[in-house]
N, C-alpha and C positions, 0 to 999 in steps of 0.2 A: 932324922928325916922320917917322914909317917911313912906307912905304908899305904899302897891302894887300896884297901878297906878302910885306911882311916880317913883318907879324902873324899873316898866314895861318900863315908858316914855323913863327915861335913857337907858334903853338896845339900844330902838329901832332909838335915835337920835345918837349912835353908830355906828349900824348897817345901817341904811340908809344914814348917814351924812349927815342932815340936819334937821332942827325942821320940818319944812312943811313934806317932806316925812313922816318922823316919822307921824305926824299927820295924814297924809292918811291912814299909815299902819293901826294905833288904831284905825280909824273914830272917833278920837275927834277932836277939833277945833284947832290951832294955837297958841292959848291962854291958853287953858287947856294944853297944854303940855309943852306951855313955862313957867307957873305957875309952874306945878309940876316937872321941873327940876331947876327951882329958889329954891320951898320950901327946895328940897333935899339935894342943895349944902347949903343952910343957914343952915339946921339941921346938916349936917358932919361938915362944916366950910370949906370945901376946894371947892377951884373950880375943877370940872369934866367936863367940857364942854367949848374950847375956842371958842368962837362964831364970825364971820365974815359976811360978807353979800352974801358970794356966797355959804361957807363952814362952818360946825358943826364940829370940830377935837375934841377927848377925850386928856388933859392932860394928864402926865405921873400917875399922882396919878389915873384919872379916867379911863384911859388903865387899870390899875390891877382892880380898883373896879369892872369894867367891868366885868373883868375874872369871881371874884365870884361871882357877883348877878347874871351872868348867869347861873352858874353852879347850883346856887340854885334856879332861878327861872326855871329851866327843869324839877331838880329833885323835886319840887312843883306841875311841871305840869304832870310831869309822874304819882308821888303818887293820884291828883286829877282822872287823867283817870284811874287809875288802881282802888281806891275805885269805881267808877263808873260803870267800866265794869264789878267789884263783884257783884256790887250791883243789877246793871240789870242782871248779865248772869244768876245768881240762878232762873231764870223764863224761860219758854218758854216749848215747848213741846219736848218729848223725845220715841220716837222711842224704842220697846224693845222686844227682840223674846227669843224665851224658846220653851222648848219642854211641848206639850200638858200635859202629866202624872206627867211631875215637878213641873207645876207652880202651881194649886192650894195650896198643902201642905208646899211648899219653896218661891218662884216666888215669889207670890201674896203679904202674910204676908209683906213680906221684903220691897215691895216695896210702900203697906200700909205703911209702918214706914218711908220709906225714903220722898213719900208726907206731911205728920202728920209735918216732918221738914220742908218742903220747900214749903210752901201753895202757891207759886207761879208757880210751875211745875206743867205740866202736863203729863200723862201718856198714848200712846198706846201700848199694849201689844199685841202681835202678837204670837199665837202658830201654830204649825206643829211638825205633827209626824217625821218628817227627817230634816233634814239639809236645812237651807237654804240661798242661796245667800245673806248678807248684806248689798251690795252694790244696786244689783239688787233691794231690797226689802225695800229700802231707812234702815235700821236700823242702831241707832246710837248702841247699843250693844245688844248682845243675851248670856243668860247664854247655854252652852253646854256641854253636857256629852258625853263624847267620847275623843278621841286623835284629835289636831286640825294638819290639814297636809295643809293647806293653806297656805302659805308663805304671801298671801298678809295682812293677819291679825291678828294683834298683840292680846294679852291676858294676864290675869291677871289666875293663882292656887286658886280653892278654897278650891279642895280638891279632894279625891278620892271615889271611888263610890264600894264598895263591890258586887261583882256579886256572889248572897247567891244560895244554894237551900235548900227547907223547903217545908213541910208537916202538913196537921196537925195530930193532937194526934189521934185521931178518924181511918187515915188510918194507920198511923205507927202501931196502936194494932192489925190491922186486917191484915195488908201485913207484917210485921216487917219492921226491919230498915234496909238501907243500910249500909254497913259498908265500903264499897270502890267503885266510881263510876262505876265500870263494873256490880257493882251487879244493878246497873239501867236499865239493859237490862231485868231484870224478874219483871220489878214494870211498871204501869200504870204512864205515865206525859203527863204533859199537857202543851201543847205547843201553840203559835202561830205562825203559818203558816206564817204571811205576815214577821216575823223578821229573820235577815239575821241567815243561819244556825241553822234555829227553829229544826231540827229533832238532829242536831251535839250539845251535850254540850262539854265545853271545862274544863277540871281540871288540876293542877300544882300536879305533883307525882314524886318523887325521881327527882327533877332538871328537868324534863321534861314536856312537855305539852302531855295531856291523852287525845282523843276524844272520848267519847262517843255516840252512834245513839240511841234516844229513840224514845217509840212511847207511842201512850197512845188510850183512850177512848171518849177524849173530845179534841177539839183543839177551839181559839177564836181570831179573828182578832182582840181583843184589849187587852194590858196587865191586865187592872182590872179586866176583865170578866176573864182573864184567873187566875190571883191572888185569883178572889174570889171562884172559882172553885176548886183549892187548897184546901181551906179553908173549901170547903162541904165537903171534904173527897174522890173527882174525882181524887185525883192524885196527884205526888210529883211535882215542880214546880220551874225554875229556875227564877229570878227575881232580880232587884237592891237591897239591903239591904232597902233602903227609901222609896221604893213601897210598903213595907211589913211590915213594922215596924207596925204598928198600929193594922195588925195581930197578930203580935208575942206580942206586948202589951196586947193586952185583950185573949190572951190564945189561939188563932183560930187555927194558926201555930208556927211550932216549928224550930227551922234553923237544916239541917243535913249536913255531910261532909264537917263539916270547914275547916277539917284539909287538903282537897283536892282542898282550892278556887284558881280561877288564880289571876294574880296579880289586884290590882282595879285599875278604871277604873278613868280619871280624869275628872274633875268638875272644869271649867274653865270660866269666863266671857273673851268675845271676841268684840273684835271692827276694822273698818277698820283700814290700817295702813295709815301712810301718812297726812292726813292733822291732822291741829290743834285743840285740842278737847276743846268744851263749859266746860265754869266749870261745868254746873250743868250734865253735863256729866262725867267730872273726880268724882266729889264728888258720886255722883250713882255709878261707879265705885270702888270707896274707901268704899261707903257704903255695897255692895252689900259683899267685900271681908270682910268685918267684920263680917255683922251679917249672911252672908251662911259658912264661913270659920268656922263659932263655932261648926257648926251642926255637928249630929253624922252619918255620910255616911256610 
């Protein structure tokens, strides 16, 4: 049986028709290639090569052998480069944006896990309160909460986002409970000012969307501040389900008017669209959709 340098040799006194070329192609000597198409044809027994002193022509028998040992030495060479480019693509660094309030509790965790796997990646993690440019902002992908209306970049579902309102126990004894969002017009909330239609809440009521205008006693330009304000008994308080949970866990706040929420909100990983993406970017991608997709939003 030849070895791959003697198939190699064969291909390539084929392809260039003559031993000398062949031999420049490979950078071996004249000798080594006239060897290793000798050993070849003594291990088949056929001759593959009619040889002349101007011209290298393949026989009929070594025209087909040709066929296939090329066929298999590509498909050789592709599978070589493709383990390769596995191998090295799972490294390198990777770009990654989220919103400020997500990442600690979701973001982070996750992609702790997805390093723990691939100790050759590296991680920058970019947060912002709003939206931002991916391209502009070099980012290979940004988890985001919201509707994506981009056309230019593609996404992956992770999930949907509940848009709760909740109280805690402490004001509900003291003010009662709402029992339909318009009675939010006689209760204390707490809002923040800088998010879009911070005074308009929005509810789903008989097939239709309800607005409500509140006001309150306390307002705070960042959602914790204003969650955790909630939570002292300042007031009722609209929020993601996932900002609060950890209230509603340990007893702080309580969720009201479920049966009033709009629809939720999605929870989506986004990437540019268009070029071709690193693995260790699809694989972050595939990660990311497993272990945020389980969570409870």
């Amino acid at each position: 049986m030849g070895t791959l340098e003697d198939y190699q040799a064969f291909v390539a006194v084929v392809e260039r028709g003559s031993l000398t070329a062949a031999a420049r192609q490979l950078g071996r000597s004249l000798q080594a290639v006239s060897r290793a198409l000798s050993q070849l044809e003594r291990d088949i027994g056929v001759e593959l090569i009619r040889r002349t002193t101007r011209r290298s022509q393949p026989t009929e028998a070594g025209l087909g052998f040709y066929k296939r040992i090329k066929a298999i030495l590509s498909d050789l060479a592709a599978a070589r480069t493709e383990v390769a480019d596995h191998a090295s693509a799972i490294a390198g660094p990777l770009r990654v944006g989220g919103a400020g309030v997500f990442a600690p509790t979701y973001l982070v965790p996750a992609i702790a896990a997805f390093l723990r796997h691939h100790p050759l990646v590296t991680v920058d993690l970019r947060l912002a309160l709003d939206y931002v440019d991916l391209v502009a902002e070099g980012l290979d992908v940004s988890v985001r909460v919201g509707a994506l209306e981009d056309s230019s970049l593609r996404m992956r579902r992770l999930g949907a986002a509940r848009r709760v309102t909740f109280a805690a126990p402490s004001y509900l004894a003291e003010r009662g409970r709402p029992l339909v969002p318009a009675d939010l017009a006689h209760h204390d909330c707490v809002v923040r000012p800088t998010a879009q239609d911070a005074f308009a809440w929005t509810y789903a009521r008989d097939g239709r969307q309800e607005t409500v205008h509140v006001h309150g006693r306390f307002a705070a330009s960042a959602s914790d501040a204003c969650n955790e304000a909630v939570a002292l008994g300042l007031g009722i308080g609209q929020a993601h389900l996932w900002q609060v949970r950890p209230l509603l866990d340990r007893g702080r706040a309580e969720l009201i008017l479920t049966e009033f929420e709009s629809p939720p909100i999605p929870v989506s990983v986004i990437w540019p669209a268009g070029a071709s993406l690193p693995a260790r970017t699809r694989l972050l991608i595939d990660f990311l959709a497993a272990r945020l997709g389980a969570e409870r939003w």
